[in-house]
LUMLO-308823 format. One record per residue: residue number from 1; residue in three letters; chain; x, y, z of N, C-alpha, C, O in turn. Coordinates in Angstrom, 2 decimals, always signed. Example, Ala and Ser with C-alpha at 12.3 -4.5 7.8 and 13.67 -1.06 7.14 Angstrom:
2
+--------+------+-------+---------+---------+---------+---------+---------+---------+---------+---------+---------+---------+---------+---------+
: drenfi : kelo : lumgu :     n_u :     n_v :     n_w :    ca_u :    ca_v :    ca_w :     c_u :     c_v :     c_w :     o_u :     o_v :     o_w :
+--------+------+-------+---------+---------+---------+---------+---------+---------+---------+---------+---------+---------+---------+---------+
:      1 :  ALA :     A :  +13.19 :   -5.69 :   +7.80 :  +12.30 :   -4.50 :   +7.80 :  +13.20 :   -3.30 :   +7.80 :  +14.24 :   -3.32 :   +8.46 :
:      2 :  SER :     A :  +12.85 :   -2.25 :   +7.08 :  +13.67 :   -1.06 :   +7.14 :  +12.90 :   +0.03 :   +7.87 :  +13.41 :   +1.14 :   +8.04 :
+--------+------+-------+---------+---------+---------+---------+---------+---------+---------+---------+---------+---------+---------+---------+
***
This chain:
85
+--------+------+-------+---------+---------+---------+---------+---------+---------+---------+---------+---------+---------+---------+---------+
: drenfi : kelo : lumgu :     n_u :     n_v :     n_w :    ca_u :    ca_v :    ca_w :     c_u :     c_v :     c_w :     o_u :     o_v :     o_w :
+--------+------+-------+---------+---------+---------+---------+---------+---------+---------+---------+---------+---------+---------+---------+
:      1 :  UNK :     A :   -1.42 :   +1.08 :  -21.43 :   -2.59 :   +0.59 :  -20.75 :   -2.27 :   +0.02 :  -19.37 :   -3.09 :   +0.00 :  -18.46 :
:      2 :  UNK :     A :   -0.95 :   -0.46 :  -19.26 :   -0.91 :   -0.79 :  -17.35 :   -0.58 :   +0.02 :  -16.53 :   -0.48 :   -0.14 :  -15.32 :
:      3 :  UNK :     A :   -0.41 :   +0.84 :  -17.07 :   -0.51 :   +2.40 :  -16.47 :   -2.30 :   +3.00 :  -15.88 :   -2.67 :   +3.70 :  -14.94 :
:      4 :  UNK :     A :   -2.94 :   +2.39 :  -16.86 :   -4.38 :   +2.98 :  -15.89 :   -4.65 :   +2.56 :  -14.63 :   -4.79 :   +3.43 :  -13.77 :
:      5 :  UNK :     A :   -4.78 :   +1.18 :  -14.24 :   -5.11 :   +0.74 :  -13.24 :   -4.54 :   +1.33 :  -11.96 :   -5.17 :   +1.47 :  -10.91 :
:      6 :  UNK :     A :   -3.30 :   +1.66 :  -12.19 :   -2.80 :   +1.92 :  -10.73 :   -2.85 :   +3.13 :  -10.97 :   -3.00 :   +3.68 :   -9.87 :
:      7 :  UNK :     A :   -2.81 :   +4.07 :  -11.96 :   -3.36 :   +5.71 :  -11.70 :   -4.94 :   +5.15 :  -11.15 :   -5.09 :   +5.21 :   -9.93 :
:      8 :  UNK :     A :   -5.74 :   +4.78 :  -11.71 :   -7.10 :   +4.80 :  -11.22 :   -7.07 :   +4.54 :   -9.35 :   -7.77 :   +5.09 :   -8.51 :
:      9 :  UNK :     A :   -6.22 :   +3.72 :   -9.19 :   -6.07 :   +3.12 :   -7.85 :   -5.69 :   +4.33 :   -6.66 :   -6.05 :   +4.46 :   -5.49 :
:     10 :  UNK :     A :   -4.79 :   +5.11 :   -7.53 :   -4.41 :   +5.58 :   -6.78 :   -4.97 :   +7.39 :   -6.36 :   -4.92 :   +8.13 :   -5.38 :
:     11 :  UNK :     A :   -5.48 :   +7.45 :   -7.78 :   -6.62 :   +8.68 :   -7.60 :   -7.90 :   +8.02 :   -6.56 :   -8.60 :   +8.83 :   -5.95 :
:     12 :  UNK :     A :   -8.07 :   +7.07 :   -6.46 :   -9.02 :   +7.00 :   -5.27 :   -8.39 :   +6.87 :   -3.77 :   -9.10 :   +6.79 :   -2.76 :
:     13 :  UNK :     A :   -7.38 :   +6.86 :   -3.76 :   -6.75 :   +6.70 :   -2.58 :   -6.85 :   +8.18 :   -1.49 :   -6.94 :   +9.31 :   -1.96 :
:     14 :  UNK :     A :   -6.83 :   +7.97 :   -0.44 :   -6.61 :   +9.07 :   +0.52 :   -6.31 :   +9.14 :   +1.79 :   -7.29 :   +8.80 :   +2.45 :
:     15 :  UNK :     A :   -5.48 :   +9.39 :   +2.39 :   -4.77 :   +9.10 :   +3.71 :   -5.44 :  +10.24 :   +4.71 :   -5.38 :  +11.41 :   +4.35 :
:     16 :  UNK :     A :   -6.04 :   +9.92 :   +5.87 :   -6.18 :  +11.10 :   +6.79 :   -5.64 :  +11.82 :   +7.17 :   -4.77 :  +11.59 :   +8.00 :
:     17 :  UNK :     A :   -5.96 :  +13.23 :   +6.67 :   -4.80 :  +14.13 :   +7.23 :   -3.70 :  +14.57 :   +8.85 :   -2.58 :  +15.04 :   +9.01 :
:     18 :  UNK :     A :   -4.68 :  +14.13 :   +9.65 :   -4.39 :  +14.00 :  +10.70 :   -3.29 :  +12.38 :  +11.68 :   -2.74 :  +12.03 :  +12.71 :
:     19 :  UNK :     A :   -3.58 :  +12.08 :  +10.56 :   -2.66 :  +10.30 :  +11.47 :   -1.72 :  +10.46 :  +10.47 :   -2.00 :  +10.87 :   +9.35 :
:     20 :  UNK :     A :   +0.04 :   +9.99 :  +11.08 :   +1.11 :   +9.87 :  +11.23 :   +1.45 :   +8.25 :  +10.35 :   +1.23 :   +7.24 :  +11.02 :
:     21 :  UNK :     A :   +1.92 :   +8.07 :   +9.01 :   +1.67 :   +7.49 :   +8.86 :   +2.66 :   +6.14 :   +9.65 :   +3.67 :   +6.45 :  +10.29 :
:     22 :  UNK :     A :   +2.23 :   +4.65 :   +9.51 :   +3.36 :   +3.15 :  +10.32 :   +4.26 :   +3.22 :   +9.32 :   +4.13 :   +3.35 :   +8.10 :
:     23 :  UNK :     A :   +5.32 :   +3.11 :  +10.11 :   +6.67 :   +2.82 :   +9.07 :   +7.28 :   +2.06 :  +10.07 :   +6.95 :   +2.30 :  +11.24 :
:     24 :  UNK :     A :   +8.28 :   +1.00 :   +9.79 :   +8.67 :   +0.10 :   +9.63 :   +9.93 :   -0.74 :   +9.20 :  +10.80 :   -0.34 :   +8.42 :
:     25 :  UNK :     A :   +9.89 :   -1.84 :   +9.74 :  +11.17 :   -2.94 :   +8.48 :   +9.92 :   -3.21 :   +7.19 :   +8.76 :   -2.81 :   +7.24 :
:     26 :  UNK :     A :  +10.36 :   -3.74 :   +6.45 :   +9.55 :   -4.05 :   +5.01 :   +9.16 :   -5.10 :   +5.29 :   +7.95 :   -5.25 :   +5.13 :
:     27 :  UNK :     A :   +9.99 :   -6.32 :   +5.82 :   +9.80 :   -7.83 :   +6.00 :   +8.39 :   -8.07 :   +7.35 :   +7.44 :   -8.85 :   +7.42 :
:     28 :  UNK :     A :   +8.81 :   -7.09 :   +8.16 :   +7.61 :   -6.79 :   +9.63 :   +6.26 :   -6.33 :   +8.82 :   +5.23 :   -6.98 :   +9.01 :
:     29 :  UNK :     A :   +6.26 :   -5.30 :   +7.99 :   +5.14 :   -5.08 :   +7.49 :   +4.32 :   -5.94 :   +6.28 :   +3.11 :   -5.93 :   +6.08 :
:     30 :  UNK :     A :   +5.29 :   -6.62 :   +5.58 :   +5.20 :   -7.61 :   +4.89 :   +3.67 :   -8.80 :   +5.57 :   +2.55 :   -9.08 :   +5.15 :
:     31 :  UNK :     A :   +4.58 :   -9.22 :   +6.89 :   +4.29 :  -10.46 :   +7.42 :   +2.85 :   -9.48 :   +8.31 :   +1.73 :   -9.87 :   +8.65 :
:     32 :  UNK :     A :   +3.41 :   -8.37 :   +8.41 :   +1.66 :   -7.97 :   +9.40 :   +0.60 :   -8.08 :   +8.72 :   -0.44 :   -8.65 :   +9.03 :
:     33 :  UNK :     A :   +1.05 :   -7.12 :   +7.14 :   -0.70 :   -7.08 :   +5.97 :   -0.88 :   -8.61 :   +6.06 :   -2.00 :   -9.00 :   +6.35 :
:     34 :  UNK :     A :   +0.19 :   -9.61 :   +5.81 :   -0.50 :  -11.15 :   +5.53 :   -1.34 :  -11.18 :   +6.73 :   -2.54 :  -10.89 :   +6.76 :
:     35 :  UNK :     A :   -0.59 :  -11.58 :   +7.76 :   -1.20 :  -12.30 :   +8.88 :   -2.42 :  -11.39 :   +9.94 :   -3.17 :  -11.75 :  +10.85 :
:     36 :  UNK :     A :   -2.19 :  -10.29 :   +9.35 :   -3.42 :  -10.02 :  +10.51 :   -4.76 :   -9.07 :   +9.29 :   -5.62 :   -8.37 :   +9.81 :
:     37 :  UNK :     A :   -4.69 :   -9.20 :   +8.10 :   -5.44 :   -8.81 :   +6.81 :   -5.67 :   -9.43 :   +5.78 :   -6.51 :   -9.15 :   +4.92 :
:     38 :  UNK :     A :   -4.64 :  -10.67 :   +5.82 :   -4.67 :  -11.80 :   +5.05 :   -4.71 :  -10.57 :   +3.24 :   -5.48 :  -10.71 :   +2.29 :
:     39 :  UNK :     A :   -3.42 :   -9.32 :   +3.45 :   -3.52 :   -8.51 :   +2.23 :   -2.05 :   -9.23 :   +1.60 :   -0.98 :   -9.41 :   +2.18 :
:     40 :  UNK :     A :   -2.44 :   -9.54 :   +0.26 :   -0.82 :   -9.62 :   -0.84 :   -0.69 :   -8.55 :   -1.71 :   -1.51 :   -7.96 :   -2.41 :
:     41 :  UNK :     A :   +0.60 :   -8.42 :   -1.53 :   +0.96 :   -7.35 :   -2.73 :   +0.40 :   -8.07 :   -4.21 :   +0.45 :   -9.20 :   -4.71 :
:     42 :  UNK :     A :   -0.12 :   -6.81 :   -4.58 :   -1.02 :   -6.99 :   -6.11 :   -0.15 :   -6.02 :   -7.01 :   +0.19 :   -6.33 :   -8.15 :
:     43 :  UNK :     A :   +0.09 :   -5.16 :   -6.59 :   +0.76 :   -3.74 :   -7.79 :   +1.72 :   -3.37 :   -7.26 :   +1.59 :   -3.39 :   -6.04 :
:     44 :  UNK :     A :   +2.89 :   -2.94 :   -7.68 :   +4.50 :   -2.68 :   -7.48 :   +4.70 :   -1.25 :   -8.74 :   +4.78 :   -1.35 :   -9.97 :
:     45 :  UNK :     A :   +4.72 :   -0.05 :   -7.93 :   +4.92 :   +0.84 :   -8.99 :   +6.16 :   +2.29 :   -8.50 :   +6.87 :   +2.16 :   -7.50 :
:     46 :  UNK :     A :   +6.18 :   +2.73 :   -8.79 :   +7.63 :   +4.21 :   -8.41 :   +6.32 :   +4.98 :   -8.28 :   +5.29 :   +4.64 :   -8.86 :
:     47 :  UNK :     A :   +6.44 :   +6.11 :   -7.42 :   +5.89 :   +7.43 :   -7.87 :   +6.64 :   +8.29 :   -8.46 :   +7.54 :   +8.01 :   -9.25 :
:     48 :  UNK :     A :   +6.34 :   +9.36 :   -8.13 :   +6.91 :  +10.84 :   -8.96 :   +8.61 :  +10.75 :   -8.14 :   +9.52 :  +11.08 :   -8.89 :
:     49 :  UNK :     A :   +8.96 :  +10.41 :   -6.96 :   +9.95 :  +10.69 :   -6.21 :  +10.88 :   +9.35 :   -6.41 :  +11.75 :   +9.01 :   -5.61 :
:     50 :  UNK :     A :  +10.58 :   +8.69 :   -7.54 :  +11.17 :   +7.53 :   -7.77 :  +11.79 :   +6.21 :   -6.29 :  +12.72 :   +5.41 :   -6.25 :
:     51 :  UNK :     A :  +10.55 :   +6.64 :   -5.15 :  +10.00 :   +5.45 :   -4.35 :   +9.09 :   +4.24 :   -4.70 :   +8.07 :   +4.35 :   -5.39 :
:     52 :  UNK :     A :   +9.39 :   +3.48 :   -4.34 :   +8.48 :   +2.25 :   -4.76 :   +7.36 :   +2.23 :   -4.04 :   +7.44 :   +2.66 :   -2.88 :
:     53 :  UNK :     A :   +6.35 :   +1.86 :   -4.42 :   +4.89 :   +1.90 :   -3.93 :   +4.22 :   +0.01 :   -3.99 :   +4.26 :   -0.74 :   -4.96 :
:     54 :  UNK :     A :   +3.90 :   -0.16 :   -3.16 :   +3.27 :   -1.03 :   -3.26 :   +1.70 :   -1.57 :   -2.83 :   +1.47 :   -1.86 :   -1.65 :
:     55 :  UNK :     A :   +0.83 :   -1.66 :   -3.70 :   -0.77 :   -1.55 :   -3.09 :   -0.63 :   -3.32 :   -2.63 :   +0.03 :   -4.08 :   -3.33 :
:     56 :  UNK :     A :   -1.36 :   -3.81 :   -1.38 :   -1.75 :   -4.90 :   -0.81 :   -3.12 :   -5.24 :   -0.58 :   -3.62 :   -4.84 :   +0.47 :
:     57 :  UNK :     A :   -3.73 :   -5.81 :   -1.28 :   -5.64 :   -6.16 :   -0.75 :   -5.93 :   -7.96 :   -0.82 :   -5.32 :   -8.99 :   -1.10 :
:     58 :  UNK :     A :   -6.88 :   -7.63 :   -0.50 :   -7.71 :   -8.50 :   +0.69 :   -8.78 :   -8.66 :   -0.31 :   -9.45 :   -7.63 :   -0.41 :
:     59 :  UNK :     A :   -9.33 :  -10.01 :   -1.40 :  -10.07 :   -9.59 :   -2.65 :  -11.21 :  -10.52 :   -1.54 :  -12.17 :  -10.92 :   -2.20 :
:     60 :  UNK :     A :  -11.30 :  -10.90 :   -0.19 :  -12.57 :  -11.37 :   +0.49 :  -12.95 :  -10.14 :   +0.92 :  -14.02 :   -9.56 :   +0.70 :
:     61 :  UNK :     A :  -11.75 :   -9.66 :   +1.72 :  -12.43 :   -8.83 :   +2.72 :  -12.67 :   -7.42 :   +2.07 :  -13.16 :   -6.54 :   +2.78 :
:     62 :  UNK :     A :  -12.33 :   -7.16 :   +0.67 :  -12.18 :   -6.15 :   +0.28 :  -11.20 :   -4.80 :   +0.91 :  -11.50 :   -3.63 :   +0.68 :
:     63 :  UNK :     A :  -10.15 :   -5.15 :   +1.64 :   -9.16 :   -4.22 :   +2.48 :   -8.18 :   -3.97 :   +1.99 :   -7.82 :   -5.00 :   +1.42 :
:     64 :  UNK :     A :   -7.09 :   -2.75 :   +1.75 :   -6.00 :   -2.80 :   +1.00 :   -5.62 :   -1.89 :   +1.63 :   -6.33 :   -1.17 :   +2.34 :
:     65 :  UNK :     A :   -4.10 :   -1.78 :   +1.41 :   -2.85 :   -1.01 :   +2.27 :   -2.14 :   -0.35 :   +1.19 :   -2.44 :   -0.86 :   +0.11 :
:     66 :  UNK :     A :   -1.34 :   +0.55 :   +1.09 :   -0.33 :   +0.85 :   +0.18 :   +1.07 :   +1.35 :   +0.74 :   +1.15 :   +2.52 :   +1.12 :
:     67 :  UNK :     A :   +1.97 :   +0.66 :   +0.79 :   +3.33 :   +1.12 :   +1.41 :   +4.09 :   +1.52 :   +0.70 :   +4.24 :   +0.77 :   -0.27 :
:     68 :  UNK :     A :   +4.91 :   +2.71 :   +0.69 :   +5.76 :   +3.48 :   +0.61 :   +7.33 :   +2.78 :   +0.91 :   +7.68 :   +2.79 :   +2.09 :
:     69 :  UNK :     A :   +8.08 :   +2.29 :   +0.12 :   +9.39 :   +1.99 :   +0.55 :  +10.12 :   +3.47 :   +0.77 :   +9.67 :   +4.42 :   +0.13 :
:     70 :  UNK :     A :  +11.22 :   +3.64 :   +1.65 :  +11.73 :   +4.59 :   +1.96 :  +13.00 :   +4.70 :   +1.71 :  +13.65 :   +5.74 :   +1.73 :
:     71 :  UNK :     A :  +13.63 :   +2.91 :   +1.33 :  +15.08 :   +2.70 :   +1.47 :  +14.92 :   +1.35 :   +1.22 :  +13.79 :   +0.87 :   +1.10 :
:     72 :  UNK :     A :  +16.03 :   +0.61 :   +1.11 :  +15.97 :   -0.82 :   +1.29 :  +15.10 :   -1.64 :   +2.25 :  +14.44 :   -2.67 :   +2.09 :
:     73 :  UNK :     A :  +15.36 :   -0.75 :   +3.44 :  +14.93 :   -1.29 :   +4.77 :  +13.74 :   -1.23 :   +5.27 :  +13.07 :   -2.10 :   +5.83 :
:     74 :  UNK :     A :  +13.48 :   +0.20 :   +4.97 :  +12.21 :   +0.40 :   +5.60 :  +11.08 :   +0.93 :   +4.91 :  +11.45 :   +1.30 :   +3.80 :
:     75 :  UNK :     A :  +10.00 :   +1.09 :   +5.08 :   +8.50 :   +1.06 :   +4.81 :   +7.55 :   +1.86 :   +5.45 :   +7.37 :   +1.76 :   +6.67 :
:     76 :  UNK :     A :   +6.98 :   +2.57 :   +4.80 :   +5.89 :   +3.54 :   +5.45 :   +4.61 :   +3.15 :   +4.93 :   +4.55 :   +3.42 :   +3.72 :
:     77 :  UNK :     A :   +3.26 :   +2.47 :   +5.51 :   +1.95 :   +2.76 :   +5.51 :   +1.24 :   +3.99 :   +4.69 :   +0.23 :   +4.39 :   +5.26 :
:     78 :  UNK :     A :   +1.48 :   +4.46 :   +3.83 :   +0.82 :   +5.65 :   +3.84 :   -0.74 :   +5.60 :   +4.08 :   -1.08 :   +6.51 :   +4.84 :
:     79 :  UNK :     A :   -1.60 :   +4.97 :   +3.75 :   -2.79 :   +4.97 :   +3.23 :   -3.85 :   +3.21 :   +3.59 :   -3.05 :   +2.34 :   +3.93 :
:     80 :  UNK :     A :   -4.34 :   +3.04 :   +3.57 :   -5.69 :   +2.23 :   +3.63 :   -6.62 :   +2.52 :   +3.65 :   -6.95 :   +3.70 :   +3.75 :
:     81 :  UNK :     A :   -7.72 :   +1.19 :   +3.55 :   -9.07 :   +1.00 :   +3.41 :  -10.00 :   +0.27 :   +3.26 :   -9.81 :   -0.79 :   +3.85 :
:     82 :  UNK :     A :  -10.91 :   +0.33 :   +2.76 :  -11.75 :   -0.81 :   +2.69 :  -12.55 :   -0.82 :   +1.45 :  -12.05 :   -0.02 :   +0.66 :
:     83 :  UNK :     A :  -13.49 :   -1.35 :   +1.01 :  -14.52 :   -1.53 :   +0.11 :  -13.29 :   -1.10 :   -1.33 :  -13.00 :   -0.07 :   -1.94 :
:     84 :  UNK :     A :  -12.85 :   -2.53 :   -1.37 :  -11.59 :   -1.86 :   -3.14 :  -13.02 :   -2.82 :   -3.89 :  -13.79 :   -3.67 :   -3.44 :
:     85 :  UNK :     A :  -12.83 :   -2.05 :   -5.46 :  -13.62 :   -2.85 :   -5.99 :  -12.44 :   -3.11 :   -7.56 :  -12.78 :   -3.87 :   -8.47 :
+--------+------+-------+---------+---------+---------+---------+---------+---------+---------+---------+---------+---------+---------+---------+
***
């Protein structure tokens, strides 16, 4: 069963095909979702490529991010949005 939520999460997810996704230090992107989205990491999961995923939202503003670890170091944006319910 804690397996649904973040499949559900993530079947609604969708990145524009056209934009490149932000990548990053982890700690820089960390401190950006806080301070300029006021987003915390909520869900910590692997995908299929055994990368770590992490969804970040915003339960005022309704906004959420999901980053892609790549390595220790660094971090890729894949995806955001708005209206999470």
């Amino acid at each position: 069963m804690k397996y649904v939520i973040p499949l559900l999460l993530l079947s609604t997810i969708t990145a524009a095909a056209d934009q490149q996704p932000a990548c990053g230090d982890i700690t820089a992107a960390y401190t950006y979702l806080l301070k300029q989205y006021g987003e915390h990491p909520m869900i910590q999961m692997k995908d299929a490529s055994n990368r770590t995923l992490v969804i970040f939202t915003n339960p005022t503003t309704r906004t959420w991010t999901v980053l892609q670890f790549l390595n220790d170091t660094k971090s890729c944006a894949i995806a955001s949005g708005e209206d999470l319910t």
